[in-house]
N, C-alpha and C positions, 0 to 999 in steps of 0.2 A: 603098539597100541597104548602103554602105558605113558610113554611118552610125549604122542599127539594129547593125550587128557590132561596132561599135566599143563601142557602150553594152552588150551584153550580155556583153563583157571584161570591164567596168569592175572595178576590186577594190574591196574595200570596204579604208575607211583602218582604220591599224592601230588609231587610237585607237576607234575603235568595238568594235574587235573585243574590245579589250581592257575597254572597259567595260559591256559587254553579260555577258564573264565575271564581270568584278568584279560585277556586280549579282547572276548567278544565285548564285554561293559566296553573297554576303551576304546572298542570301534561306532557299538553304540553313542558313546558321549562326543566324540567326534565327528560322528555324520549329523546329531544335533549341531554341534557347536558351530557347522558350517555350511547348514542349510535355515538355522532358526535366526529369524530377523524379527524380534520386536514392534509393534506398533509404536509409531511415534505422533506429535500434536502439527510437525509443518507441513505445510498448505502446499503439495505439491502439485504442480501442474507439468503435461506433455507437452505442451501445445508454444513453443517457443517465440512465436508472434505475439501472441496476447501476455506473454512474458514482456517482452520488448517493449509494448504500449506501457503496459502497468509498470515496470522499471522507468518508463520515462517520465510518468506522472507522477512516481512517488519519490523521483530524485534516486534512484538504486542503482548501484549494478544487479548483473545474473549472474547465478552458481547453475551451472549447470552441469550434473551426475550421470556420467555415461555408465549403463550398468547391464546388467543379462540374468535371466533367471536361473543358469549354470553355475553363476559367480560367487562362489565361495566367499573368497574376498570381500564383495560387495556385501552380501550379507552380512558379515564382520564388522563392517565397517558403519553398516547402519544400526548396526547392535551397542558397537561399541563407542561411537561415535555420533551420527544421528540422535540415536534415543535419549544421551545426556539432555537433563535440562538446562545446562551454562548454551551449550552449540544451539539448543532447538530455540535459546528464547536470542541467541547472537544472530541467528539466521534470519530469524520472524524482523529483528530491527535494521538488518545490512543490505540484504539482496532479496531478491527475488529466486525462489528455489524451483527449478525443472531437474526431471527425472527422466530419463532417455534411453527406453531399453532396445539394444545395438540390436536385438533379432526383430525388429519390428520393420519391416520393408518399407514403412511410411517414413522413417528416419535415415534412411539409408545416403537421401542430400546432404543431410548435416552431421551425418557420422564421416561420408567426405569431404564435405567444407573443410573440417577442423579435423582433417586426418586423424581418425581415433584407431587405436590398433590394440589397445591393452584395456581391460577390463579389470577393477575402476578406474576412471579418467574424470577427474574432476577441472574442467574450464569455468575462469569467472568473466562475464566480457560486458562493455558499456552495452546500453539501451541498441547501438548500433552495431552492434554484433562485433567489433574488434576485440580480441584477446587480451585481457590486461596482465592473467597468469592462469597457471597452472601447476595441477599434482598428480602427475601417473604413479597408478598400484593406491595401495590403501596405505593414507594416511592415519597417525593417532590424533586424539582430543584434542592434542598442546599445538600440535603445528598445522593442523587444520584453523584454531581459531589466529593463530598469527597470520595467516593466507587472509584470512576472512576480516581481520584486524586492517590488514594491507590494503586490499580491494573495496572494504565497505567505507562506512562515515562516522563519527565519531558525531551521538545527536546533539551532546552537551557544546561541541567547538563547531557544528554548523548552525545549531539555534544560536549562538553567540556572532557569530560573524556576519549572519546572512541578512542581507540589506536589498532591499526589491523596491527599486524606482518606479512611477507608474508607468503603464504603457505607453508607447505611440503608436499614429497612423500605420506604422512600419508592421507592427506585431500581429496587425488582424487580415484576413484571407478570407475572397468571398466564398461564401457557401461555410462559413464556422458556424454552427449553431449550438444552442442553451436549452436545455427546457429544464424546469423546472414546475417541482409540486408544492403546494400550498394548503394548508388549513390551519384555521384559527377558531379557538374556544373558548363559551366562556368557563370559569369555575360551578355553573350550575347545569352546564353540559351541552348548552345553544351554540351547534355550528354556524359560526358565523360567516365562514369564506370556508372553500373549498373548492380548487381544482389545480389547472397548470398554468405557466406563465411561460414562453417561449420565445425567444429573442432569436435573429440570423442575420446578418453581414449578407448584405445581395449588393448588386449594381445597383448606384442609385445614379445615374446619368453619367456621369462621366465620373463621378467619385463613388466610396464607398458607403454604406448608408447600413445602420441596424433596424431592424425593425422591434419595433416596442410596440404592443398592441395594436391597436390600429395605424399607428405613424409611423414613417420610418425618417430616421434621422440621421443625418450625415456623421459618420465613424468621427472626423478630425472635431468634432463641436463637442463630441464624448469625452475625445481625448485633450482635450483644453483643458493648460493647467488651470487648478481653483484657485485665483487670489484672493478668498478669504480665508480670514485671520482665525475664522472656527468652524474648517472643512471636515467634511465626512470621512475620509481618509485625508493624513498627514503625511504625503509622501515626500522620501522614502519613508519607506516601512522598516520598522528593526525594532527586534524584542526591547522590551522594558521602555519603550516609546508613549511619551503619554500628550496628551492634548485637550481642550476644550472644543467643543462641537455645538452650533448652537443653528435653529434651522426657522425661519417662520414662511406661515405656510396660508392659501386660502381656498377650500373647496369651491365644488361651485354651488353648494347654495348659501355662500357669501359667510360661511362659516371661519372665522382666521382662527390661528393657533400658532403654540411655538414650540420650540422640543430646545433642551437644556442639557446637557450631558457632558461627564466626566469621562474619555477614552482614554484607553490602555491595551498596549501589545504584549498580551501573555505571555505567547510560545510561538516556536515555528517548528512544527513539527507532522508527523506523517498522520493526517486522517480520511477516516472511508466515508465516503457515502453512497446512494445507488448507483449513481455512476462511475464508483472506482475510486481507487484511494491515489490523495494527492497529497504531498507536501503542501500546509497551510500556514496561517498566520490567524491565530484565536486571539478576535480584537476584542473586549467589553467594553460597551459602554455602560454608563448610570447617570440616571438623573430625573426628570418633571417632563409631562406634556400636558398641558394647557390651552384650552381654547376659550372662547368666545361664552360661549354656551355657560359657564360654570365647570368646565369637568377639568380637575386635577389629579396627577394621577404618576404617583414612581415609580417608573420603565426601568427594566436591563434589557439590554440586547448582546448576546452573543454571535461574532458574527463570524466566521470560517473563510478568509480568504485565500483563495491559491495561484500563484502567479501562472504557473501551466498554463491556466484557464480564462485569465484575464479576469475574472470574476470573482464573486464568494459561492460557495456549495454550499452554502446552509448558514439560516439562520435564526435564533430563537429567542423569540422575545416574550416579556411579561410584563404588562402594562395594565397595572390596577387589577379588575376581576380578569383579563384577558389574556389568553395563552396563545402564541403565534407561533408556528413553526415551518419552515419554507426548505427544500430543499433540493439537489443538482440531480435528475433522474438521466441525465443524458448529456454527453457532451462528444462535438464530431467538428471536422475541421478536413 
């Protein structure tokens, strides 16, 4: 009896005691470390179609993130890697980023498209879905943004290079249309114009023909080069492009006028508007409009061209008290 009392004293030694703690913390800090994923600021989307459009409109490739709510890994990887600001703000400028989680039955085509078998699986592919590379298992910082360096664009050596001739007949397709929204103010708050402006490419008898409000006008008359000496666009188009623009004009109640302007190609770079963000060309003009009547008066105009589109997405002007601003709400093809 004295015996049994003595063993059921016993203490347990300190070193156990203490590594039996040390083990729960480190299992505790462990099943954090690899189930906790940080909040990050990129714009992720599922839906790899509307990737594809917007890739194609913004001049991108796609990164596309095969991942699983199991995935240790994955969550690492967007911890340690995602969350960085150098990768979130290299992603927002290179690609277009989708997130693709393998247990979703709706994904189940394009986890076999691109035979995906390992969790992470990062694919970068053009607008048209071909492979251009990839990285199975979790990459670190450094050689994620080298992948990303490889596959995306470099803005400063494509804004320098990039040269956009104008359209031809060839470019446009019937049934493409435009609309676009409008309003103009003045600085003492009288809307002056407000609503939409809608353009579309139909059959116009045997040729193609846009419609411009009431008229529709043969596509090839559109696209006829401008032989003058001080055109609205100076095509080609290409950063640090400068020109003279000059325009006379006469309403119809026999009002004439003229417009005077100094143009200049800022930038060609990626901008949104409501209908989507496209690679542009931000043209300014400056200079006098002048009519008949007495009214003089110093315009800017800012104008957003994107070749995608054939057209500008927006543009905004300031002419004397008068604030104008127009822009792309829609564009289909």
């Amino acid at each position: 009896m004295k015996t049994e009392k003595n063993k059921s004293n016993k203490k347990t030694h300190p070193f156990w005691s203490f590594f039996w703690l040390t083990f729960l913390v480190l299992s505790l800090w462990y099943a954090w470390y690899s189930f906790y994923a940080p909040s990050n600021d990129i714009t992720w989307t599922n839906d790899i179609e509307s990737a594809k459009k917007l890739a194609n409109n913004s001049d991108k490739n796609i990164m596309v993130f095969f991942t699983a709510e199991w995935c240790s890994p994955c969550r690492i990887m967007k911890r340690q890697v995602f969350a960085d600001s150098e990768v979130m703000t290299a992603i927002d400028a290179e690609v277009v980023p989708v997130e693709i989680d393998m247990d979703d039955p709706n994904n189940e085509q394009l986890v076999n498209q691109y035979k995906i078998g390992v969790t992470p699986t990062t694919i970068f592919i053009d607008p048209e879905g071909k492979v251009i590379d990839y990285a199975v298992g979790k990459v670190d910082k450094t050689k994620f943004l080298q992948i990303l360096k490889k596959v995306g664009f470099q803005e400063s050596d494509k804004t320098k290079s990039s040269i956009t001739k104008q359209p031809t007949l060839a470019d446009y397709s019937s049934g493409e249309k435009w609309v676009w929204k409008y309003k103009g103010v003045t600085t003492e708050g009288e809307v002056r114009s407000d609503g939409t402006d809608t353009r579309e490419v139909v059959k116009f008898g045997e040729v193609l023909g846009m419609t411009i409000g009431k008229d529709t006008i043969p596509v090839s008359d559109i696209v006829k080069p401008d032989v003058s000496e001080t055109p609205k666009y100076d095509w080609p188009l290409k950063v640090g492009k400068k020109w003279k623009y000059e325009n006379n004009w006469t309403s119809q109640d026999g009002t004439t006028g003229s417009q005077s302007q100094n143009a200049e190609v800022l930038s060609y770079r990626e901008e949104t508007v409501e209908a989507g963000t496209f690679m542009a060309y931000t043209i300014k003009y400056t200079g006098k409009t002048t009519n008949s009547r007495g009214y003089n008066a110093d315009e800017t105009e800012v104008w957003l061209y994107a070749p995608s589109v054939k057209n500008f997405i927006k543009l905004t002007q300031n002419q004397g008290d008068f604030h104008y601003v127009e822009e792309l709400i829609e564009y289909s093809k």
